[in-house]
mmCIF entry with sequence, helices, sheets and N, C-alpha, C, O atoms, coordinates in Angstrom:
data_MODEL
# 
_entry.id   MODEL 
# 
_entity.id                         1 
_entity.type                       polymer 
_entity.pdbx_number_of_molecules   1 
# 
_entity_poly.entity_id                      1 
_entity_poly.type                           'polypeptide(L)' 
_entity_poly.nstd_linkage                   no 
_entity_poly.nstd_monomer                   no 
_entity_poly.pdbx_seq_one_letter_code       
;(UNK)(UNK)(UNK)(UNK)(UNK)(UNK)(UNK)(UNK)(UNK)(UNK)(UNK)(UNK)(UNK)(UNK)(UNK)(UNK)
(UNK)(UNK)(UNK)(UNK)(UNK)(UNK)(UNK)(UNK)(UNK)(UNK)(UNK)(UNK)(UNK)(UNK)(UNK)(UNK)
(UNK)(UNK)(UNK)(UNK)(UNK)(UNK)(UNK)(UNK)(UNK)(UNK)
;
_entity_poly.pdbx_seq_one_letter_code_can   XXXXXXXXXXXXXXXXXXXXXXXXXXXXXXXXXXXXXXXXXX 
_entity_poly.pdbx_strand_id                 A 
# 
loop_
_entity_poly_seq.entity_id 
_entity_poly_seq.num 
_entity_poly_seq.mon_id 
_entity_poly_seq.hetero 
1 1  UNK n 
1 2  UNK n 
1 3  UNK n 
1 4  UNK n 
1 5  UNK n 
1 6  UNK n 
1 7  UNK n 
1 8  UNK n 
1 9  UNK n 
1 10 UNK n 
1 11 UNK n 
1 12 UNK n 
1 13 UNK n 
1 14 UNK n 
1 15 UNK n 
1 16 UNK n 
1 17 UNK n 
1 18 UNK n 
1 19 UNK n 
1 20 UNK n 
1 21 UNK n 
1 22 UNK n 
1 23 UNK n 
1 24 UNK n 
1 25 UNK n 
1 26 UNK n 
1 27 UNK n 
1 28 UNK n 
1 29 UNK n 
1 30 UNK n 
1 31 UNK n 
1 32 UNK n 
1 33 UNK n 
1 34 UNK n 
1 35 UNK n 
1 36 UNK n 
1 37 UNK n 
1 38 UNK n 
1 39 UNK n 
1 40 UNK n 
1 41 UNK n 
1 42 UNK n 
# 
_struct_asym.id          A 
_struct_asym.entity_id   1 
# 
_struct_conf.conf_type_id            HELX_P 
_struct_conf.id                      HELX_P1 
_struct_conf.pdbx_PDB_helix_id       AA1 
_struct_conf.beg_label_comp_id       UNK 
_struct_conf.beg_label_asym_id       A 
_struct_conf.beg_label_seq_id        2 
_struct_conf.pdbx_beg_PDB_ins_code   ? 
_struct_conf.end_label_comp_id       UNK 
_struct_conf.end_label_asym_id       A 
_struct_conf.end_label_seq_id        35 
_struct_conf.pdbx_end_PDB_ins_code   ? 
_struct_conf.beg_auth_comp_id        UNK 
_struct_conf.beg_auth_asym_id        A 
_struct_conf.beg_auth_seq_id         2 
_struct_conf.end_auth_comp_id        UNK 
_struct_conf.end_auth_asym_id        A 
_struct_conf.end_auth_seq_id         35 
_struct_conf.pdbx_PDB_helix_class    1 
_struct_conf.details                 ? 
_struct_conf.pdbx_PDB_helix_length   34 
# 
_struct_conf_type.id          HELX_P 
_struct_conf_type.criteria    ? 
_struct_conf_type.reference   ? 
# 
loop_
_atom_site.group_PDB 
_atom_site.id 
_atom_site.type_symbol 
_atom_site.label_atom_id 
_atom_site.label_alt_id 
_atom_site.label_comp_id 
_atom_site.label_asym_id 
_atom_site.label_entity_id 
_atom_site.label_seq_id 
_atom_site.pdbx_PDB_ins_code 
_atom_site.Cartn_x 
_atom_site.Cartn_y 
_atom_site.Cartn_z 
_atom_site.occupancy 
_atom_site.B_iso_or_equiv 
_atom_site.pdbx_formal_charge 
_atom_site.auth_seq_id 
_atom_site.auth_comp_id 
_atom_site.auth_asym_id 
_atom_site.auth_atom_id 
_atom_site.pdbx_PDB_model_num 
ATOM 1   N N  . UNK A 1 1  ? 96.385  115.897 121.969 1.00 0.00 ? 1  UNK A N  1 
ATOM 2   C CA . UNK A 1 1  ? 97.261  114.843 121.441 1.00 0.00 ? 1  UNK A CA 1 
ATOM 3   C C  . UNK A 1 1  ? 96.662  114.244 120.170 1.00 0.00 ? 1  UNK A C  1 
ATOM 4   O O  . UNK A 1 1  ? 97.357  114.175 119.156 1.00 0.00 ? 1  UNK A O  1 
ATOM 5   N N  . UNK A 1 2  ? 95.371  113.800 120.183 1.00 0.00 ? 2  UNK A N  1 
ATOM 6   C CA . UNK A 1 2  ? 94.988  113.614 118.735 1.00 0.00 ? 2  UNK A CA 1 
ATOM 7   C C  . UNK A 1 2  ? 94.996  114.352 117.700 1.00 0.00 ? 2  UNK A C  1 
ATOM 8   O O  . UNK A 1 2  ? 95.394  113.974 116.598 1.00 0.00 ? 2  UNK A O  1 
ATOM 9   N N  . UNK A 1 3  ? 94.520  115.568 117.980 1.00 0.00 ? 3  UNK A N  1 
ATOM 10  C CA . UNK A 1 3  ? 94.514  116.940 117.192 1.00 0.00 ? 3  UNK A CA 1 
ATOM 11  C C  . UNK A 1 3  ? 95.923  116.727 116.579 1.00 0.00 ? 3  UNK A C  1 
ATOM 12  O O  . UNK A 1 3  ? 96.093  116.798 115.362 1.00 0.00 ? 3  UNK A O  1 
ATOM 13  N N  . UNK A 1 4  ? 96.636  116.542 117.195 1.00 0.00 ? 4  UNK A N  1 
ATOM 14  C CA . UNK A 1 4  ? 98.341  116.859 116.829 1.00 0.00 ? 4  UNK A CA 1 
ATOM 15  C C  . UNK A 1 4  ? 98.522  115.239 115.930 1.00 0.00 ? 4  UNK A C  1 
ATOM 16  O O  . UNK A 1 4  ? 98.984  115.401 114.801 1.00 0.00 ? 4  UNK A O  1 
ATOM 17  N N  . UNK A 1 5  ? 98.276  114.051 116.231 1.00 0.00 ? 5  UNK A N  1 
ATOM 18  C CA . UNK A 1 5  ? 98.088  113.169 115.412 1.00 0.00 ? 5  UNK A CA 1 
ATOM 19  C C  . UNK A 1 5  ? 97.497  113.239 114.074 1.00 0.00 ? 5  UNK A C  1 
ATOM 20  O O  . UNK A 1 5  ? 98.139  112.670 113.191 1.00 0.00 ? 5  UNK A O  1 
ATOM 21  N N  . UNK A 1 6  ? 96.348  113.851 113.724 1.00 0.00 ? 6  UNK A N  1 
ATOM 22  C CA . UNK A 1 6  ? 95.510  114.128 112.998 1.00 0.00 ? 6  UNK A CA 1 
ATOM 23  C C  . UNK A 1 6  ? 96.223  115.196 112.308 1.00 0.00 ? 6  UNK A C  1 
ATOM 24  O O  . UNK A 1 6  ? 96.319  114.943 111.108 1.00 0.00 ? 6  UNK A O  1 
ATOM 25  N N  . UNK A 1 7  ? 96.938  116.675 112.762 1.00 0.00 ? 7  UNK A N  1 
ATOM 26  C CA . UNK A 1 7  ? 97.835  116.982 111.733 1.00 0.00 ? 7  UNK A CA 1 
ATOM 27  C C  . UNK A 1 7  ? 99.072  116.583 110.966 1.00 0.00 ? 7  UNK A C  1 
ATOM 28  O O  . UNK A 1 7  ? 99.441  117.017 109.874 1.00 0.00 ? 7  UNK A O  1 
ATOM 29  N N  . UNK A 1 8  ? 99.824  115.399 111.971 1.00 0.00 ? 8  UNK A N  1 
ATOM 30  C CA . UNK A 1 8  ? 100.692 114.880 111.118 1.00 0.00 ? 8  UNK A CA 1 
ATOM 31  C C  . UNK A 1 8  ? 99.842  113.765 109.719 1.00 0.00 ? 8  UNK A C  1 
ATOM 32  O O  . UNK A 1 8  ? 100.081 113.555 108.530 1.00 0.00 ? 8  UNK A O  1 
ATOM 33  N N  . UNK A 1 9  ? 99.077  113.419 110.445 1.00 0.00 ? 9  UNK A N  1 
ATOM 34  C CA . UNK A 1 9  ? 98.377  112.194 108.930 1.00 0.00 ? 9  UNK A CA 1 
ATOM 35  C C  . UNK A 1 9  ? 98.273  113.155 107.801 1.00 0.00 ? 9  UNK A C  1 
ATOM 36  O O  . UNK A 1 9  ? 98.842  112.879 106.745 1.00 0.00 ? 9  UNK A O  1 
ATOM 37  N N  . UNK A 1 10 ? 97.462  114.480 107.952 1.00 0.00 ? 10 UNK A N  1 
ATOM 38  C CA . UNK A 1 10 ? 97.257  115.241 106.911 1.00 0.00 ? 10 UNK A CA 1 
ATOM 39  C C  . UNK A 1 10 ? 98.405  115.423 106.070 1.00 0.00 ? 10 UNK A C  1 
ATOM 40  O O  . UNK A 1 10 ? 98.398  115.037 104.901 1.00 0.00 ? 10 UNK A O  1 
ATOM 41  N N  . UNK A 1 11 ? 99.648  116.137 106.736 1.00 0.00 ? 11 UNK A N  1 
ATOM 42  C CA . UNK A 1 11 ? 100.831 116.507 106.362 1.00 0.00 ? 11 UNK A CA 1 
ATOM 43  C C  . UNK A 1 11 ? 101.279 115.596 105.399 1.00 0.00 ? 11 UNK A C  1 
ATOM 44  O O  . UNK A 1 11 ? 101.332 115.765 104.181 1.00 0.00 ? 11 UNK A O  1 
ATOM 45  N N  . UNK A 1 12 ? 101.663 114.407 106.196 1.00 0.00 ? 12 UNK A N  1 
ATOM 46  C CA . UNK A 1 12 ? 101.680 113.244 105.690 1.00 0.00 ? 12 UNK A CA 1 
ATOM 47  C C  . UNK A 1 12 ? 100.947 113.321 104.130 1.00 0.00 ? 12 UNK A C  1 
ATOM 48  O O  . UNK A 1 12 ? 101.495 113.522 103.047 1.00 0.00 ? 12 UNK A O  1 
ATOM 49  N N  . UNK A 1 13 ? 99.833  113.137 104.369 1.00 0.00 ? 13 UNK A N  1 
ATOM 50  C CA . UNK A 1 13 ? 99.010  112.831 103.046 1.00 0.00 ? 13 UNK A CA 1 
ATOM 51  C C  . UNK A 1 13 ? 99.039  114.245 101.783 1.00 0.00 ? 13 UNK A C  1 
ATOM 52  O O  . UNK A 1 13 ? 98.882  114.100 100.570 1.00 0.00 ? 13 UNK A O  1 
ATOM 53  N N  . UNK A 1 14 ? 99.277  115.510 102.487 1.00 0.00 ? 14 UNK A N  1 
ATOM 54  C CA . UNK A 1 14 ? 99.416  116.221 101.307 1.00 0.00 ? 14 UNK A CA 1 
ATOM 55  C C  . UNK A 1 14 ? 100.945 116.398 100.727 1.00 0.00 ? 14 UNK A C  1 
ATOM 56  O O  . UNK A 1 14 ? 101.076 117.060 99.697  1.00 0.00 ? 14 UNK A O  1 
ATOM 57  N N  . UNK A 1 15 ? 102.188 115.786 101.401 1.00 0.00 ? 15 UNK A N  1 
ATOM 58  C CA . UNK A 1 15 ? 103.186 115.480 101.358 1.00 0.00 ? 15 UNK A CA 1 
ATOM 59  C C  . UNK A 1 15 ? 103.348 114.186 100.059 1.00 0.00 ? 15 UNK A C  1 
ATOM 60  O O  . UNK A 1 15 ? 104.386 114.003 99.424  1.00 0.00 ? 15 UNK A O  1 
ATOM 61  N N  . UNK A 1 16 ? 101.903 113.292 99.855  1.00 0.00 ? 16 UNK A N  1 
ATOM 62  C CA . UNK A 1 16 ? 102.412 112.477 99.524  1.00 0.00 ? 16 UNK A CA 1 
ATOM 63  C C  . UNK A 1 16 ? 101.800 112.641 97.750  1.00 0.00 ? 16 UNK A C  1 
ATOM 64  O O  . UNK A 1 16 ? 102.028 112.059 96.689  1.00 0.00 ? 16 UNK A O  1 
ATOM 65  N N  . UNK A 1 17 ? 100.844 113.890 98.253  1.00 0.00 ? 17 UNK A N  1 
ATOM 66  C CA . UNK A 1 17 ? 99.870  113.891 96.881  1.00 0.00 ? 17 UNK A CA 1 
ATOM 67  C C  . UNK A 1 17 ? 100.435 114.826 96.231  1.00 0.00 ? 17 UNK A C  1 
ATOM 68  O O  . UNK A 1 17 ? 100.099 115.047 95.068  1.00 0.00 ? 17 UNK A O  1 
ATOM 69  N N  . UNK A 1 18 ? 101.697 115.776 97.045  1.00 0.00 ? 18 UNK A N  1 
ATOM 70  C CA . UNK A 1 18 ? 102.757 116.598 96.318  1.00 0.00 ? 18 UNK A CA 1 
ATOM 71  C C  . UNK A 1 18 ? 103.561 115.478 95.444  1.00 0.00 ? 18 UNK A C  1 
ATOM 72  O O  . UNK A 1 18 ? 103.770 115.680 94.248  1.00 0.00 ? 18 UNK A O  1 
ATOM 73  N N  . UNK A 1 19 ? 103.950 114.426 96.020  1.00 0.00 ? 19 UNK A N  1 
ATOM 74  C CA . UNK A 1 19 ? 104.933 113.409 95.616  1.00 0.00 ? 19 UNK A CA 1 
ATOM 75  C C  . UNK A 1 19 ? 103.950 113.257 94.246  1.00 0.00 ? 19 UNK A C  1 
ATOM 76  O O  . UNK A 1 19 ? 104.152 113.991 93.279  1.00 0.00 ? 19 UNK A O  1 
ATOM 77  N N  . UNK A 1 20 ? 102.812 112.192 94.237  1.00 0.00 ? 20 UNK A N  1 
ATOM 78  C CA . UNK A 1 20 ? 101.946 112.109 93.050  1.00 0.00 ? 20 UNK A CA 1 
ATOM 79  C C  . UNK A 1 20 ? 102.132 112.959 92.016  1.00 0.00 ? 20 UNK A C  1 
ATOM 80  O O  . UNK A 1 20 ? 102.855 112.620 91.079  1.00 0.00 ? 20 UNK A O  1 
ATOM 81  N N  . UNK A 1 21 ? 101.651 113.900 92.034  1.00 0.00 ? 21 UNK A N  1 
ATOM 82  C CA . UNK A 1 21 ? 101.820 115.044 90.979  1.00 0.00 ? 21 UNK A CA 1 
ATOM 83  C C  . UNK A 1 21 ? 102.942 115.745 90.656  1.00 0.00 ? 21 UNK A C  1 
ATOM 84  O O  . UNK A 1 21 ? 103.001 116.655 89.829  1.00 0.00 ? 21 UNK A O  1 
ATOM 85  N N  . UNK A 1 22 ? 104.015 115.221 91.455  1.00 0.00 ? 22 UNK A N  1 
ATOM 86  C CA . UNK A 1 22 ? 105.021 115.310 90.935  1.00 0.00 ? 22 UNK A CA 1 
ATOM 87  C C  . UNK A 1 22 ? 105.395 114.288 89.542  1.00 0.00 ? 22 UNK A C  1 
ATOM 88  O O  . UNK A 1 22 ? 105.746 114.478 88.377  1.00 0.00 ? 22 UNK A O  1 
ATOM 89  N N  . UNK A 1 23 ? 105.128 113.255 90.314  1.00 0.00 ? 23 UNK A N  1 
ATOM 90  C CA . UNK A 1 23 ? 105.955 111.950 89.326  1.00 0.00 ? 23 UNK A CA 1 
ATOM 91  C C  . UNK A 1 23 ? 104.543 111.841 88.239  1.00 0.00 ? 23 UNK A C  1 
ATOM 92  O O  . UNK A 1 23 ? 104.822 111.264 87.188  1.00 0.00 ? 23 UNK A O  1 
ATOM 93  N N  . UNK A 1 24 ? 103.062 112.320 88.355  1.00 0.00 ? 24 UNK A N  1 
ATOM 94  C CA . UNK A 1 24 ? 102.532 112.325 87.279  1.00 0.00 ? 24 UNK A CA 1 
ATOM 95  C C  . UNK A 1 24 ? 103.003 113.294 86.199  1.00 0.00 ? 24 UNK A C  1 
ATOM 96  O O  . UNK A 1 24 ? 103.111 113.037 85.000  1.00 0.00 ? 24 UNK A O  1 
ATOM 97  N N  . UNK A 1 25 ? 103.213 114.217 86.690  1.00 0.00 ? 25 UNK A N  1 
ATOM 98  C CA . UNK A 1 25 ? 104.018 115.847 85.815  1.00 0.00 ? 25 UNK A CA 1 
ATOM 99  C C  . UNK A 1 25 ? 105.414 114.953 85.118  1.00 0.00 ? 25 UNK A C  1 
ATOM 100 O O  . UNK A 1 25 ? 105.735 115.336 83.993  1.00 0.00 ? 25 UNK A O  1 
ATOM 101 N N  . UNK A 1 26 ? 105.853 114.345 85.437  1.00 0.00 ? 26 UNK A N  1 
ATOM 102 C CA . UNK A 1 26 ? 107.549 113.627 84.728  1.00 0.00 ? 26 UNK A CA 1 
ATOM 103 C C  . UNK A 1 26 ? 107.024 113.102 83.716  1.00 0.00 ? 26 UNK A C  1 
ATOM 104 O O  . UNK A 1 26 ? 107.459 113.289 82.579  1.00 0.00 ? 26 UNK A O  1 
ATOM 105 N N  . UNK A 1 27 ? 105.568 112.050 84.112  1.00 0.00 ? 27 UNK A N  1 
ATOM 106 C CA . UNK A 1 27 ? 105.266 110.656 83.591  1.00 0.00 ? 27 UNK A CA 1 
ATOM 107 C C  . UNK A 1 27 ? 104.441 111.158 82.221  1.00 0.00 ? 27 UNK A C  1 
ATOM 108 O O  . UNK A 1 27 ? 104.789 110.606 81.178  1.00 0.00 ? 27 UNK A O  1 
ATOM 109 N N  . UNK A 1 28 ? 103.555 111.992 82.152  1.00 0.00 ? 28 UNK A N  1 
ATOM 110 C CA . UNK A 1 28 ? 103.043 112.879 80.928  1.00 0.00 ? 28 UNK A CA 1 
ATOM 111 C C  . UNK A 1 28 ? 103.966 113.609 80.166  1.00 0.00 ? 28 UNK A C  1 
ATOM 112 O O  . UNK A 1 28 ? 103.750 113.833 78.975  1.00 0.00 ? 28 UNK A O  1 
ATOM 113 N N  . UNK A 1 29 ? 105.081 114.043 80.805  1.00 0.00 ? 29 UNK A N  1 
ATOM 114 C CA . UNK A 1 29 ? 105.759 114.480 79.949  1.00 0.00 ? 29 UNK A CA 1 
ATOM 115 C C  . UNK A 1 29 ? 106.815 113.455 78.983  1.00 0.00 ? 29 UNK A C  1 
ATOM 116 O O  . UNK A 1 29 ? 107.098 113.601 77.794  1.00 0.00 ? 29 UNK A O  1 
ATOM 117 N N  . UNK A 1 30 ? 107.151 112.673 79.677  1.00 0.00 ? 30 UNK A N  1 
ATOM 118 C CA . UNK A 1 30 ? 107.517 111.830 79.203  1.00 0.00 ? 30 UNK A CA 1 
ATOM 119 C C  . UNK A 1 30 ? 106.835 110.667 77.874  1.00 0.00 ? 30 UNK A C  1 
ATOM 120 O O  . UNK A 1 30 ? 107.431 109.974 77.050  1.00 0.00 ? 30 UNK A O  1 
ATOM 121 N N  . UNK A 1 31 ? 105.499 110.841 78.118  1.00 0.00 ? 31 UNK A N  1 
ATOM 122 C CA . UNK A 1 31 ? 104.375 109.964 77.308  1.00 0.00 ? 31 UNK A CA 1 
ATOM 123 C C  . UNK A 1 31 ? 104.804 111.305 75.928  1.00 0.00 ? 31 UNK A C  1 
ATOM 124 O O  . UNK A 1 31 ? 105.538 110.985 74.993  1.00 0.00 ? 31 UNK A O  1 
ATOM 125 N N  . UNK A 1 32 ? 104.299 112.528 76.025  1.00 0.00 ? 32 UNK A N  1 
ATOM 126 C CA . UNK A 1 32 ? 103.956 113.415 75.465  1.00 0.00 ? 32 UNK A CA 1 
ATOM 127 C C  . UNK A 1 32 ? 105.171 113.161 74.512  1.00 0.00 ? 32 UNK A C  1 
ATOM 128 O O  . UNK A 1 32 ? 104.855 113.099 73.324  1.00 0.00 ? 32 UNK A O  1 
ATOM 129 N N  . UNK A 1 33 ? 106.531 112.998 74.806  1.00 0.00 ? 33 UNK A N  1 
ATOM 130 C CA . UNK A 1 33 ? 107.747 113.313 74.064  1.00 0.00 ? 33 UNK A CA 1 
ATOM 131 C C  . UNK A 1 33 ? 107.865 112.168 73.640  1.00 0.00 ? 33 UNK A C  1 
ATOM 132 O O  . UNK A 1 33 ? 108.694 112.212 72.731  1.00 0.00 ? 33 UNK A O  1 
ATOM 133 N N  . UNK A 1 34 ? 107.292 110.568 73.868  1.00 0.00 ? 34 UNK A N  1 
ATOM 134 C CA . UNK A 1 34 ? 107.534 109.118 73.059  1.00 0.00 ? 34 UNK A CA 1 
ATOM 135 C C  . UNK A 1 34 ? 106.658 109.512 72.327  1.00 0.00 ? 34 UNK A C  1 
ATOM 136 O O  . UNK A 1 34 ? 107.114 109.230 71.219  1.00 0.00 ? 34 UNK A O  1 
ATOM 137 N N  . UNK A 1 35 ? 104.998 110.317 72.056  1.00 0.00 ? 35 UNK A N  1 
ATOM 138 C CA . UNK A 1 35 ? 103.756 109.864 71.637  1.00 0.00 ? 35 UNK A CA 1 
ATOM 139 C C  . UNK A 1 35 ? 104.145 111.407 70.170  1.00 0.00 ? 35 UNK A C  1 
ATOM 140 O O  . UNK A 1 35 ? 103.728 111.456 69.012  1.00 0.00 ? 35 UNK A O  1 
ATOM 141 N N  . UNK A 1 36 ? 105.119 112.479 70.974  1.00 0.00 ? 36 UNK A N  1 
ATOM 142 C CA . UNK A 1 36 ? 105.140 113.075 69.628  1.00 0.00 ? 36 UNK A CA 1 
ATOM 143 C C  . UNK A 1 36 ? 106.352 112.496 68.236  1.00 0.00 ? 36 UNK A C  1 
ATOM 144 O O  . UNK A 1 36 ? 107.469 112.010 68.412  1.00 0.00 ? 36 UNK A O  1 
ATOM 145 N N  . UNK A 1 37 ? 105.781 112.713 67.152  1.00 0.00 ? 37 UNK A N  1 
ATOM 146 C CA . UNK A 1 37 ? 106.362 112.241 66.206  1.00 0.00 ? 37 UNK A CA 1 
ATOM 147 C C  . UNK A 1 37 ? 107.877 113.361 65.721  1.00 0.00 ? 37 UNK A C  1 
ATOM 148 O O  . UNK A 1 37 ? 108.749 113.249 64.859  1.00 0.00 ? 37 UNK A O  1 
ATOM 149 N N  . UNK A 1 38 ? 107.648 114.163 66.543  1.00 0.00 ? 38 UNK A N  1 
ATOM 150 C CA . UNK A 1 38 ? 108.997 115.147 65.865  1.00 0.00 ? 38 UNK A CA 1 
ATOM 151 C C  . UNK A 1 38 ? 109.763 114.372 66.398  1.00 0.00 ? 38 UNK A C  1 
ATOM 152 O O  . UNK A 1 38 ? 110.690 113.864 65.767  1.00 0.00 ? 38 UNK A O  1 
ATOM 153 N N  . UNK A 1 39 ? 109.519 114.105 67.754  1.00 0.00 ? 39 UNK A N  1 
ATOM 154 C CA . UNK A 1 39 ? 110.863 114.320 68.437  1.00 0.00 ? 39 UNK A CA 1 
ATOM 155 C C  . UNK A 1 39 ? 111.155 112.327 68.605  1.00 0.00 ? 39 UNK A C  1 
ATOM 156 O O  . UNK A 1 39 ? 110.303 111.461 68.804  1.00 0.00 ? 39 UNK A O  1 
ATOM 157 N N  . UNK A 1 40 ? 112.164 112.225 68.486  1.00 0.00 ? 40 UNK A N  1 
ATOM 158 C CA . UNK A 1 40 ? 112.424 110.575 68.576  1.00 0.00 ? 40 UNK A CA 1 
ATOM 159 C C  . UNK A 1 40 ? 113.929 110.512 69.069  1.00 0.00 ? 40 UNK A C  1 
ATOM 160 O O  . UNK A 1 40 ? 114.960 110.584 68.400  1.00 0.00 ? 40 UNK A O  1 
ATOM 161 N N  . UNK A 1 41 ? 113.796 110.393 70.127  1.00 0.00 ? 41 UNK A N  1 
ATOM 162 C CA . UNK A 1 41 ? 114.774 109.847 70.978  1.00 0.00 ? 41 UNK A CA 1 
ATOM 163 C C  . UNK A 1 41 ? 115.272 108.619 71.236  1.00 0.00 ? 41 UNK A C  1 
ATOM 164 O O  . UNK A 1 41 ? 116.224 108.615 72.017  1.00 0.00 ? 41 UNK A O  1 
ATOM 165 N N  . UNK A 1 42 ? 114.903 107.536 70.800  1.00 0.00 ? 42 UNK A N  1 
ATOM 166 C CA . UNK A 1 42 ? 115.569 105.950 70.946  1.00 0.00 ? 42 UNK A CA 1 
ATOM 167 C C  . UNK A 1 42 ? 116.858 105.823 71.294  1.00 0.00 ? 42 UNK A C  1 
ATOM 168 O O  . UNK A 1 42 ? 117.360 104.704 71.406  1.00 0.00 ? 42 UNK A O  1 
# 
């Protein structure tokens, strides 16, 4: 029963560090396309 506890936390947690690097991957790209000068979107 713990064992089985202990794999949902993991799940959980690499579930959440998928989430992270998701929304860091948006958030750089997003920096990358305000911070380059070609492109200007306003």
């Amino acid at each position: 029963m713990l064992f089985f506890a202990f794999v949902q936390i993991f799940r959980i947690i690499e579930m959440w560090k998928g989430w992270q690097y998701l929304a860091g991957f948006v958030f750089w790209s997003k920096v990358k396309r305000m911070a380059s000068p070609s492109i200007k979107d306003c």
